[in-house]
KOLTIRO-903494 format. One line per field, with one value per residue (C-alpha): residue in one letter; chain; x, y, z. Coordinates in steps of 0.02 Angstrom, whole numbers, plus 32768, in hexadecimal, padded with zeros to 4 digits. Layout:
<rs>
res: c(A ...)
chain: c(A ...)
east: c(X ...)
north: c(Y ...)
up: c(Z ...)
</rs>
This chain:
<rs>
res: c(X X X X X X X X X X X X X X X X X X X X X X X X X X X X X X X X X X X X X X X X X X X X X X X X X X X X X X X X X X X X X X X X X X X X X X X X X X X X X X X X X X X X X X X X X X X X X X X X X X X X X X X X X X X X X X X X X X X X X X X X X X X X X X X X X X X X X X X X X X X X X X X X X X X X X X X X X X X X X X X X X X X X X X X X X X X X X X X X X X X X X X X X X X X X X X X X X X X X X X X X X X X X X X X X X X X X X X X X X X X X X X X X X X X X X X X X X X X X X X X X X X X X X X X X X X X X X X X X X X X X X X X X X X X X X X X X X X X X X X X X X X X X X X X X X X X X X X X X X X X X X X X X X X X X X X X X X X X X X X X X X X X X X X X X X X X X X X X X X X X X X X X X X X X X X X X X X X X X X X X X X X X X X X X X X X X X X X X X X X X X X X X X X X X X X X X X X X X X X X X X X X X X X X X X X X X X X X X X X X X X X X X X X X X X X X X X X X X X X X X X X X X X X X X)
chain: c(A A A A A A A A A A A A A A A A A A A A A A A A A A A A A A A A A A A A A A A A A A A A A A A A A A A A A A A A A A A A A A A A A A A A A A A A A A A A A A A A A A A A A A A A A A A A A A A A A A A A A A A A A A A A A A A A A A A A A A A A A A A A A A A A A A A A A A A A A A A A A A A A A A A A A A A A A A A A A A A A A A A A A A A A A A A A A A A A A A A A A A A A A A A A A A A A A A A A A A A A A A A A A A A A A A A A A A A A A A A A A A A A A A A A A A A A A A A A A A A A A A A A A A A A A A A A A A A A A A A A A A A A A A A A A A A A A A A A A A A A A A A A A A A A A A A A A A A A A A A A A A A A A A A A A A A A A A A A A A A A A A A A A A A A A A A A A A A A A A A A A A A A A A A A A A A A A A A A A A A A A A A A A A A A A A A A A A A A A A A A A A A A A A A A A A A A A A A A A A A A A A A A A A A A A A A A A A A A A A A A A A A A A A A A A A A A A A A A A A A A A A A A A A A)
east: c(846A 83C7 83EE 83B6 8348 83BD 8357 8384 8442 8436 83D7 8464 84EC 84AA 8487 8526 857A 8507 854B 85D8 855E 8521 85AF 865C 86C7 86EB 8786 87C3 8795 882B 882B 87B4 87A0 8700 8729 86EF 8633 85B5 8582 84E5 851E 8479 84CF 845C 84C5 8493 84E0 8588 85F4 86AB 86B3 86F9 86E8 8780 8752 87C0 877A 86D5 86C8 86CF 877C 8766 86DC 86FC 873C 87AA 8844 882F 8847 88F3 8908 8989 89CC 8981 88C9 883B 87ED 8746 8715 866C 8660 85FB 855F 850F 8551 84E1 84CC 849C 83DC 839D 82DE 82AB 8222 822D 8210 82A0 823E 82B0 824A 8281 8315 83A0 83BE 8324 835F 8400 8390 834B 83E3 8428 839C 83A0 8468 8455 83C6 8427 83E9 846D 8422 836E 830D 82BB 821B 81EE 8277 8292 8311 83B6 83AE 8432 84BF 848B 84AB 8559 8583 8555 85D3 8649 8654 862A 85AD 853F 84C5 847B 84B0 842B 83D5 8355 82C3 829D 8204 8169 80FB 8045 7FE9 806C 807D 8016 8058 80CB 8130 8155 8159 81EB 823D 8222 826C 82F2 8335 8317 8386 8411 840B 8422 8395 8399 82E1 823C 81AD 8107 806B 7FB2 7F73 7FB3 7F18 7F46 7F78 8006 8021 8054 80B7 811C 8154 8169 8203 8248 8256 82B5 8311 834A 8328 82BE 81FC 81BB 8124 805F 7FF1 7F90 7ED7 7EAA 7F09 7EE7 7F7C 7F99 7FBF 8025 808A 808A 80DE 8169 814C 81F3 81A4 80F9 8102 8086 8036 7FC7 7F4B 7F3E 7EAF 7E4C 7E77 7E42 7DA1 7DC6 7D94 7D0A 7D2E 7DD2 7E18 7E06 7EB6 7EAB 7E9B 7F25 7FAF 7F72 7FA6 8047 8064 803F 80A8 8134 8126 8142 81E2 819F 81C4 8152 8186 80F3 8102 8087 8090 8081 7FE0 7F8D 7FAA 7F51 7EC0 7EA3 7EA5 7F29 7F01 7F3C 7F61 7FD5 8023 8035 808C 8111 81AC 8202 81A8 8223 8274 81E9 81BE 811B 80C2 80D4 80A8 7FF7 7FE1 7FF6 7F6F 7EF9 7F02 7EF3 7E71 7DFC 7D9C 7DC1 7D14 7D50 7DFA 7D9F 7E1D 7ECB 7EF5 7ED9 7E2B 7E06 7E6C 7E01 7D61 7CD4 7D35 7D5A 7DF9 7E0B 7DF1 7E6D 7F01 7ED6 7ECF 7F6C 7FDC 7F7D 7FCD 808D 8073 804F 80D5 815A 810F 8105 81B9 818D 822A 81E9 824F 8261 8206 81A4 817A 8205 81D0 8118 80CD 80CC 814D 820C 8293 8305 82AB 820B 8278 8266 8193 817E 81E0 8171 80DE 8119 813A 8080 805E 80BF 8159 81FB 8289 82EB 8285 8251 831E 8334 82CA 8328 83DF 83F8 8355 8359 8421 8402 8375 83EF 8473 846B 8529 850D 8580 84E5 848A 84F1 85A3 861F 86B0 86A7 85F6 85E9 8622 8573 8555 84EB 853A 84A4 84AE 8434 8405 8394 8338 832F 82EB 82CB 82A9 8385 8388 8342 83EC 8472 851C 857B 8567 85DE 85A3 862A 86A0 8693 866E 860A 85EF 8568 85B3 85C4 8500 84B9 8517 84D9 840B 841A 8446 83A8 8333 82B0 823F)
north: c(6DDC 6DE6 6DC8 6D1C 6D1F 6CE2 6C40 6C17 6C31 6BBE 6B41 6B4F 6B42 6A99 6A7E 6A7B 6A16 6994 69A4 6934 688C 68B5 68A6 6895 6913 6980 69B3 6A09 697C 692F 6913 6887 680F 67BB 6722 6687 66DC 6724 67BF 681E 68D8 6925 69AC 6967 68BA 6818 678D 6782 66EB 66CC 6780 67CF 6872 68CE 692F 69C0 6A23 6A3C 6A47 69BE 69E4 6945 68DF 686D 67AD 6780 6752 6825 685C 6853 685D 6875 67ED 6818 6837 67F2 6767 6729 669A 66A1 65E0 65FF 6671 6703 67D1 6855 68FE 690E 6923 69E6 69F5 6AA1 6A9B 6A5E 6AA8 6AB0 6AB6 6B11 6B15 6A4F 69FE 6A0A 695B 6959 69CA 6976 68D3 6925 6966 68B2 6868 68DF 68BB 6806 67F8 6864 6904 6968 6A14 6A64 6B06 6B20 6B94 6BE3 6C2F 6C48 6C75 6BFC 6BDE 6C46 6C26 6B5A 6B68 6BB1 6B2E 6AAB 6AE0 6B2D 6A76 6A17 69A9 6914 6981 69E7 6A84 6AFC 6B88 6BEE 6C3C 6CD9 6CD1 6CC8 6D65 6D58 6DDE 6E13 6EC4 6F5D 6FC0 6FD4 701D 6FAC 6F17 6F62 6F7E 6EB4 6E78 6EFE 6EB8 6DF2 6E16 6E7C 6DD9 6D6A 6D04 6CAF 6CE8 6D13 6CBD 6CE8 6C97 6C70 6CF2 6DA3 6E0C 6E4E 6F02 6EA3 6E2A 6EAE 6F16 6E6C 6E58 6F13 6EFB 6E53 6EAE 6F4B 6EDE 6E78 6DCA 6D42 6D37 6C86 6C1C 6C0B 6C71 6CE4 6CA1 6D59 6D5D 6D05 6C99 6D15 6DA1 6D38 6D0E 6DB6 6E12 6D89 6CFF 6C90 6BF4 6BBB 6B3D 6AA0 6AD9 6B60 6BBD 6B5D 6AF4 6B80 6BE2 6B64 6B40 6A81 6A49 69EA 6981 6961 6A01 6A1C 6A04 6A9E 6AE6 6A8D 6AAE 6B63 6B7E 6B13 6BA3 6C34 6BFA 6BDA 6C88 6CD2 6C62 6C31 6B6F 6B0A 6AA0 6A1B 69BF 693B 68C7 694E 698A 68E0 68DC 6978 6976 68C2 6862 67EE 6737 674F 66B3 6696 6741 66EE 6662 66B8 667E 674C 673D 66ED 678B 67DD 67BC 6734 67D8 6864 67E3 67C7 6876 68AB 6822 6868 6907 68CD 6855 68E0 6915 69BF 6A06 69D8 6A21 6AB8 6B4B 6AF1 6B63 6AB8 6AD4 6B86 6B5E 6AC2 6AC9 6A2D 6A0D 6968 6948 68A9 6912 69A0 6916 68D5 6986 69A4 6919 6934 69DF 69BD 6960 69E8 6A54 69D2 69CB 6A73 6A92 6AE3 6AE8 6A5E 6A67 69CB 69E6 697F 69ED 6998 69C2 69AA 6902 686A 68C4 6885 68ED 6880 67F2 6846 6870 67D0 67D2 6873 683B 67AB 6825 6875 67E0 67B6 686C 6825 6885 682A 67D7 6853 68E9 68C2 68C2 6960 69C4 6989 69A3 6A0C 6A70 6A99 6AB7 6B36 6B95 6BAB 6BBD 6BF9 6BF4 6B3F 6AEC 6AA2 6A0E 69BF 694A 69B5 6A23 6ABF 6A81 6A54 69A6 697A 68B9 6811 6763 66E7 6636 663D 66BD 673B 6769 66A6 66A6 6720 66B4 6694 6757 6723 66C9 6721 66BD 6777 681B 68AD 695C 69F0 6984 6901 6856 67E5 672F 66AB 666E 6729 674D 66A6 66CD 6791 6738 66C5 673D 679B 670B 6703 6668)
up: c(DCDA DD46 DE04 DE4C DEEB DF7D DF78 DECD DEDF DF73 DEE1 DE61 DEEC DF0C DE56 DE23 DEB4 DE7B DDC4 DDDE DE14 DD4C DCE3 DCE4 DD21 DC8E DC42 DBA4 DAFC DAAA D9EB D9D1 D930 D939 D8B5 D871 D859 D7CF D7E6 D7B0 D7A8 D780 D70F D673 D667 D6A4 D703 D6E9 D710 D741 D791 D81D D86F D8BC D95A D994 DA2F DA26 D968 D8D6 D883 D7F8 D7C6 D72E D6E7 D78A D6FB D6D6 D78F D7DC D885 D912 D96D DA14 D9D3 DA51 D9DD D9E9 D99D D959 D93E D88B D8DC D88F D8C3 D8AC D909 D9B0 D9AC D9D8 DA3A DA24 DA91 DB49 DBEC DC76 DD1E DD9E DE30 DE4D DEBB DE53 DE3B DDED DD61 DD5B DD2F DCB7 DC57 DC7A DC11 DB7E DB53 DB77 DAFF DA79 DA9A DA8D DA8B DAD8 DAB3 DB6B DB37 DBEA DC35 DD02 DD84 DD93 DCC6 DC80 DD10 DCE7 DC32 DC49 DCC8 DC5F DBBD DC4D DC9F DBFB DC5E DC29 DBF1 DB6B DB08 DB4D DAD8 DB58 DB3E DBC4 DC2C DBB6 DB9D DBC0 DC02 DC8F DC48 DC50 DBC0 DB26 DB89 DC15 DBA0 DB37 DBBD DC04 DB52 DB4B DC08 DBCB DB30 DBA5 DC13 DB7F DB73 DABC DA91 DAE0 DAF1 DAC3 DB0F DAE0 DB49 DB0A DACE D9F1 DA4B DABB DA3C D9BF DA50 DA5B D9B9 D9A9 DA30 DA09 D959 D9BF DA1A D97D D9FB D9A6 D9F0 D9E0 DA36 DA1B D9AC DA47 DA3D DA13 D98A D8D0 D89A D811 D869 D8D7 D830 D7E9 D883 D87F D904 D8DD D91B D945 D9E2 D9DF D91A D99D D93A D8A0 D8BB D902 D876 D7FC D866 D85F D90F D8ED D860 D7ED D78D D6DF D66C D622 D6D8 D717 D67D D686 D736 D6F2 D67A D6DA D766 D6D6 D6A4 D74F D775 D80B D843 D8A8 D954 D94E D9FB D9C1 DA65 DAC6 DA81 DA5E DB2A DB4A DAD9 DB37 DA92 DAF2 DB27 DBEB DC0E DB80 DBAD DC5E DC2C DBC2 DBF8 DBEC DCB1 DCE5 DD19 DD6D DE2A DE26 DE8A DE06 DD84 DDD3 DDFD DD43 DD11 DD96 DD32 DC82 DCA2 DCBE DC24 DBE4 DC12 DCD8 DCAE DC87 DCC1 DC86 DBDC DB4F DB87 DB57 DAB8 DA83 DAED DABC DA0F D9C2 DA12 D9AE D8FE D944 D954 D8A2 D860 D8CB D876 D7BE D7D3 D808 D76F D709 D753 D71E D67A D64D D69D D733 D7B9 D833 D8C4 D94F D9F2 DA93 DB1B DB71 DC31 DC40 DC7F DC2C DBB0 DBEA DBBF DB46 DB2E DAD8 DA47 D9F7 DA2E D9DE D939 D934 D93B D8A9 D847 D854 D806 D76B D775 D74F D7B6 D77A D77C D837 D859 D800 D85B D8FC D8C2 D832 D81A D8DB D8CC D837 D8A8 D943 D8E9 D82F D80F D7FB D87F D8F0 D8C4 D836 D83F D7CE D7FC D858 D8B3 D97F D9A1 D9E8 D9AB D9B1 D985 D98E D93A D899 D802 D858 D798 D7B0 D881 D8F8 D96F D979 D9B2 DA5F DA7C DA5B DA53 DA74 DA8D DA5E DACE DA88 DA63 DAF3 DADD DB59 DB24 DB57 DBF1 DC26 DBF6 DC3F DCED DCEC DCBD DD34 DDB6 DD8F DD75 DDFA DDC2)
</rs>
């Protein structure tokens, strides 16, 4: 495990003796029934009513009609007063900023369980990470299951050499994946891959800008963050994109087995194509001090020409930013159609995107590219559970899989909109109710 700078232990110290203000203290689950719900498994089956789910641990033992699941007298019951279960929703691309007071993280972590997010792919790793994602199972806290990217590879290596040896010491530390950035030239792009591949540790992020999206898919990125390279590649950012352009990157994509983490809020943010002041008045401000709010709309009212060194520029320059977010959505579409693995994401951490509560804004983004209710919930239980974990137990309500669940109130293939209130949330086995969420928000509400 790398060694923390002194400062940094003195961060987590504090960090954790802050943990107990965030959730409840923790303690080993009892067997739980969850009864009196419906539950939408996401194993291939649809809503099912009168069923209950049997919780032993961390793990689902029993999931089934609530007349097929006996139970021992002393079982913790909760009563799911007729609401919907599903899986805990997984966002496999957000960013968790260290270099912040701790109760600033712990806010953050606070928002994404109480909004039903019950696991988080953090894509840029840094110091304090790895010792935080063992406290958090270790103390079972209010918080997310945490699956860690190492810090991201850009140009910070002078040869072969010294970069094999950089993923070689992020895989003995036990970082989940590494990260690879926009900025590698095709030489350290390709000296990446080469030790990810050596390594036998999953590479995932952009497509470099020196590099075409098909040799990006060719030399086995697993996941291409924000749909990078695609509308450079199909030279569609000046006007909309043919549909033979955009099912053919559909198929080649396919062919590689690569999935795609879209992050459409996100990017409709940074290519400016954003009213402002509706993005000011979003109600997911509430946690954010009034201060950082206005500072972030200082920076993205500026035009992208006047924004001229940030990275979004040198990746879309003068283009039609309007035509890129069309062309953007037209092809999540055609990923879902042509059965593509479209995994969840929001870029969880950067302004204007609020841990937690953008899950249900970036679901409504993707709903207005024409995918499904039901596809848009896939990709952020079971198609994101099968990527991190491809035995099958992440992601889906059966038994044998991680007690990680959301009770909300209606049919989600009916409403997202009911996944932005959770009535419950199971994390490994633990199970916080309303009262227990609305106290922990309120805490952290600063307007």
């Amino acid at each position: 495990m790398q060694k923390m700078p002194n400062i940094m232990r003195w961060t987590l110290a504090l960090w954790l003796s802050v943990i107990p203000l965030v959730g409840p203290a923790s303690h080993a689950a009892a067997d739980t029934l969850i009864e009196n719900v419906s539950v939408l498994p996401m194993t291939g089956f649809g809503l099912q009513t009168n069923w209950a789910v049997l919780v032993e641990g961390d793990r689902i033992i029993a999931a089934g009609p609530r007349s097929e699941i006996a139970v021992s007298a002393d079982v913790e019951r909760v009563d799911g007063d007729g609401g919907v279960l599903l899986p805990g929703l997984i966002d496999m691309h957000i960013h968790l900023h260290m270099d912040r007071p701790p109760a600033e993280i712990a806010r953050d972590l606070t928002l994404y369980a109480a909004f039903g997010v019950t696991t988080v792919r953090s894509m840029w790793g840094s110091d304090g990470q790895l010792e935080l994602r063992v406290a958090v199972v270790h103390e079972n806290q209010f918080a997310p299951s945490l699956v860690l990217a190492g810090p991201g590879f850009g140009k910070t290596f002078k040869s072969p050499d010294e970069l094999s040896a950089m993923v070689a010491q992020q895989t003995k530390a036990g970082w989940d994946l590494i990260k690879v950035h926009w900025k590698p030239t095709a030489g350290q792009f390709d000296a990446i891959m080469a030790a990810a591949k050596s390594e036998g540790i999953e590479a995932s992020g952009h497509v470099p800008y020196a590099v075409s999206l098909d040799h990006a898919l060719t030399s086995g990125l697993r996941t291409i963050e924000h749909m990078d390279g695609y509308i450079r590649d199909m030279g569609a950012e000046g006007g909309p994109a043919s549909d033979a352009a955009l099912q053919d990157a559909a198929a080649r994509t396919k062919a590689a087995g690569a999935a795609v983490v879209p992050t459409l809020f996100a990017w409709r943010l940074y290519l400016r194509e954003a009213d402002m002041d509706e993005v000011m008045a979003m109600p997911d401000l509430a946690y954010v001090a009034p201060a950082v709010a206005e500072g972030w709309k200082g920076r993205y009212s500026e035009s992208l020409m006047t924004w001229a060194k940030n990275w979004a520029f040198a990746l879309i320059g003068e283009r039609d930013v309007s035509a890129i977010a069309a062309n953007r959505q037209r092809l999540l579409r055609a990923f879902a159609d042509g059965d593509v693995a479209v995994l969840f994401g929001t870029d969880a951490g950067q302004p204007y995107v609020i841990p937690g509560v953008a899950a249900v804004r970036e679901m409504l983004e993707m709903q207005d590219a024409g995918l499904t209710n039901r596809q848009i919930i896939a990709s952020a239980t079971a198609a994101a559970g099968r990527h991190l974990d491809p035995s099958g137990n992440l992601g889906v309500i059966a038994p044998g899989a991680r007690a990680d669940l959301i009770l909300v109130a209606k049919n989600p293939l009916d409403e997202l909109q009911t996944l932005s209130a959770p009535l419950g949330v199971m994390l490994r086995g633990q199970w916080h109710d309303s009262t227990e969420i609305a106290r922990l928000l309120s805490a952290i509400t600063v307007r």
